[in-house]
Every structure is written in structure tokens, then in C-alpha cells.
C-alpha positions as CSV (number, residue, x, y, z in Angstrom):
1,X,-29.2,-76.7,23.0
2,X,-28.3,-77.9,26.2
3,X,-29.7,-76.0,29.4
4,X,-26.2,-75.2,30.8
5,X,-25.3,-73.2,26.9
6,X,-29.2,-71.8,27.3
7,X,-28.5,-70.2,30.5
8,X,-25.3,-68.9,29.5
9,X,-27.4,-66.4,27.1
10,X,-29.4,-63.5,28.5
11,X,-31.9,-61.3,26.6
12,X,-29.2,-58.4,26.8
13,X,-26.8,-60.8,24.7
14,X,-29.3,-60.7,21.7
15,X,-28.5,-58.1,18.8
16,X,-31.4,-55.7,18.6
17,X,-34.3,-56.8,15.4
18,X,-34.0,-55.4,12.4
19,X,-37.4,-54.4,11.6
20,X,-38.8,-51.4,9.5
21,X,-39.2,-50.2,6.0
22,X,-42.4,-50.8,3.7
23,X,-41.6,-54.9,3.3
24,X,-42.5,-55.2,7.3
25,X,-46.5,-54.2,7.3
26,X,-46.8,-57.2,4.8
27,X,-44.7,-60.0,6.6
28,X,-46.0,-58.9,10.2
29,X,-50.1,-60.2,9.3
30,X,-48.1,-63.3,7.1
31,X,-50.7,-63.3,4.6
32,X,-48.7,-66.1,3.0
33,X,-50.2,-69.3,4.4
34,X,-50.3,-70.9,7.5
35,X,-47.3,-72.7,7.9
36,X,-44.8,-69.8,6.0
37,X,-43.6,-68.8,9.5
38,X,-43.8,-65.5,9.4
39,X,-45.8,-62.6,11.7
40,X,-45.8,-61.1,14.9
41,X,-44.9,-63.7,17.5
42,X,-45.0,-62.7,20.7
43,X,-42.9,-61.5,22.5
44,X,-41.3,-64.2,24.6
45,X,-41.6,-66.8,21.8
46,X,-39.6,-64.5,20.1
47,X,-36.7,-64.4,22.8
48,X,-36.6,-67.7,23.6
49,X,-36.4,-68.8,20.5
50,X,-33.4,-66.3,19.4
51,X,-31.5,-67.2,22.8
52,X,-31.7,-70.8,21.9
53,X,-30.3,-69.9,18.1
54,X,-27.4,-67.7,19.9
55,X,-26.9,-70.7,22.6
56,X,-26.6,-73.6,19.3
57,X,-23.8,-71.4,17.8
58,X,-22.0,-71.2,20.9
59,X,-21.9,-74.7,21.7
60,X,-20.9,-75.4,17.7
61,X,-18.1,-72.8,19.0
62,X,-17.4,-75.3,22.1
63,X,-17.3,-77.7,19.3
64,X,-15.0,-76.2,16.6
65,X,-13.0,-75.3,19.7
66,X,-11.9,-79.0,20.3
67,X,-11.6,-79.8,17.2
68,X,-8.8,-77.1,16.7
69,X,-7.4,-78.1,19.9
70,X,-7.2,-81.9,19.0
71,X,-4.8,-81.0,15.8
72,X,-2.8,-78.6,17.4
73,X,-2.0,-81.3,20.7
74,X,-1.6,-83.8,17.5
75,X,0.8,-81.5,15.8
76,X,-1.3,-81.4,12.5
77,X,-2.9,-78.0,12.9
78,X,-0.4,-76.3,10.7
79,X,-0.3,-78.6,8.1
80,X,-4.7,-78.8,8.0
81,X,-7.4,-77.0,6.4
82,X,-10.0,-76.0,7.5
83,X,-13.3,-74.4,6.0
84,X,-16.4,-73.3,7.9
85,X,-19.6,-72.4,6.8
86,X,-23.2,-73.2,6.6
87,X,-25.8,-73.6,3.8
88,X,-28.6,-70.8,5.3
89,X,-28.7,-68.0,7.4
90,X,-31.9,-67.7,9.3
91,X,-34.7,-64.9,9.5
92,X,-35.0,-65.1,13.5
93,X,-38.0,-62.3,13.3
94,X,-36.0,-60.2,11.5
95,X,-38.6,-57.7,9.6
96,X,-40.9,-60.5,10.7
97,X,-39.9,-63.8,8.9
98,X,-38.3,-66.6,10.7
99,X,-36.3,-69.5,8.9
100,X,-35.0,-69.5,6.0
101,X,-38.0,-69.9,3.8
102,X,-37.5,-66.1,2.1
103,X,-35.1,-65.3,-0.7
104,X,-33.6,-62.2,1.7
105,X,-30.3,-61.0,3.2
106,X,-31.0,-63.1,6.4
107,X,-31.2,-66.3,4.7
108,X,-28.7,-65.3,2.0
109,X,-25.8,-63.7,3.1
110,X,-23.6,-67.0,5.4
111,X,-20.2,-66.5,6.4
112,X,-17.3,-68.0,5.5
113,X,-14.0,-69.1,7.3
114,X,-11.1,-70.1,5.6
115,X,-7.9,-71.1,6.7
116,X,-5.2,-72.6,4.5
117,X,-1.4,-74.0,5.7
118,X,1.0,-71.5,5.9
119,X,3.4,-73.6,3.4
120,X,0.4,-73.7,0.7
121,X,0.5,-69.7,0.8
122,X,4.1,-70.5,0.1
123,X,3.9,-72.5,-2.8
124,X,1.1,-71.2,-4.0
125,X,2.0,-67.5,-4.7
126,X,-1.0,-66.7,-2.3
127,X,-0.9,-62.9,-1.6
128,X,-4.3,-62.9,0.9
129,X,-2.9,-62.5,4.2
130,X,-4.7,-64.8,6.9
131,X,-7.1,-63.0,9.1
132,X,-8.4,-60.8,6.4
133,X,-12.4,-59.7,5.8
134,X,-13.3,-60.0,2.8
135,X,-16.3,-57.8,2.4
136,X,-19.1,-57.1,-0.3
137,X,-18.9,-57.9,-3.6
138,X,-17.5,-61.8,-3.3
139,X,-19.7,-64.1,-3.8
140,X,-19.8,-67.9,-3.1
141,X,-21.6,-71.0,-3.2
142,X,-21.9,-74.0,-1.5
143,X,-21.6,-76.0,-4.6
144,X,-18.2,-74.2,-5.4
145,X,-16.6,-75.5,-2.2
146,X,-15.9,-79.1,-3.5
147,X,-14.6,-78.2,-7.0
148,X,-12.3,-75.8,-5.3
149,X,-10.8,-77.9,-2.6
150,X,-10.3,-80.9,-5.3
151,X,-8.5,-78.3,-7.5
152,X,-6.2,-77.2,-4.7
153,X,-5.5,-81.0,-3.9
């Protein structure tokens, strides 16, 4: 990222590691092979390298920013949809992996934004109200996300 978004992110702006349980004695050695990027990095590798993640996601912020601010000075916002997401979540040292080479929550689980016109909801019948979580148990795919907006069209 760029130095000024780097500097904007301090140590004490990182969420804590999640390491423990019986799965982190294996991944902390990386057994693996070489190049699997897992282990116990040290220590300022690791922070440096999670500040910089933190720092890219607030200047896509910056980013997604404008671009919501450009439709709604071009009077389109309401009328525009707008889906954000990504296609991997990374293991940033999390119980020891980093990436997204591991089949496990960190690389699985990706968020989802949605917003849809207000008139759509309309015409539609849709009964989600905007602004609402929707927790565990939904599942989606990237690969669903073009099927579904052709279907809407």
C-alpha cells in the first residue's frame, strides 16, 4: 500500500491472532514443504506484514468511497447496484498459516455486501430490509454471483 495508508495503521489497530487448539503444534514447524507459507515467522514480519494487509483494505475503502460518491454527485446512486466481495480470505498467521493456501475458516469464510435499488425491493416483493447481517448458515459462491445478477436483469 502506499506509505501515507501504511502509517495510518499502528500495531494497536491489529485484531489479536487467533492461535491455539491441537491444529497449531503442526502448522507452527510447517512440515508441509518449503514454499507452503506456513510457521512461526517472527515477530515483526508478522506485524508488518498484517499492517500492510489492514492498510490495502483501507485504501480499497478510500476506493469504494469514491466510487459511491461519484454516483450519488451523478444522481445514479439510487437507481445502482452494487455487490462487493472477494474470492479468498487470507490466513495472516492465524494458527500459523498465511495465504490462502489452506482449506480453513480464514481462507473460506469472505464477506459479502449487497445493495439493491430501493424500487427493485418494490417490485420485487423483497422482504430483506437493507442493512441486515445475515449470519451462519448462508452460503455463497463466487460462481453464483453472475447467474444471479443476469436473473435479476
Amino acid at each position: 500500500p502506499p506509505q501515507r495508508v501504511l502509517d495510518m495503521i499502528t500495531e494497536s489497530d491489529l485484531p489479536p491472532l487467533i492461535q491455539g487448539g491441537n491444529w497449531d503444534q503442526k502448522y507452527k514447524e510447517c512440515p508441509i514443504r518449503q514454499d507452503s507459507w506456513c510457521g512461526d515467522m517472527p515477530a515483526e514480519n508478522v506485524t508488518f506484514s498484517r499492517r500492510a494487509y489492514l492498510a490495502n483494505i483501507h485504501l480499497i475503502d478510500e476506493g469504494v468511497g469514491e466510487i459511491v460518491s461519484t454516483l450519488k454527485a451523478t444522481d445514479v446512486y439510487e437507481d445502482t447496484w452494487i455487490l462487493f466481495t472477494s474470492d479468498h480470505g487470507d490466513g495472516q498467521s492465524d494458527h500459523y498459516h498465511w495465504r490462502k493456501g489452506f482449506p480453513y475458516e480464514f481462507s473460506a469464510h469472505v464477506g459479502m455486501i449487497f445493495r439493491w435499488p430501493e424500487n427493485y425491493k418494490e417490485a420485487a416483493g423483497v422482504t430483506i430490509a437493507r442493512g441486515t447481517h445475515i449470519g451462519a448458515g448462508i452460503t455463497t459462491e463466487l460462481r453464483d454471483v453472475a447467474h444471479t445478477f443476469l436473473d435479476i436483469g
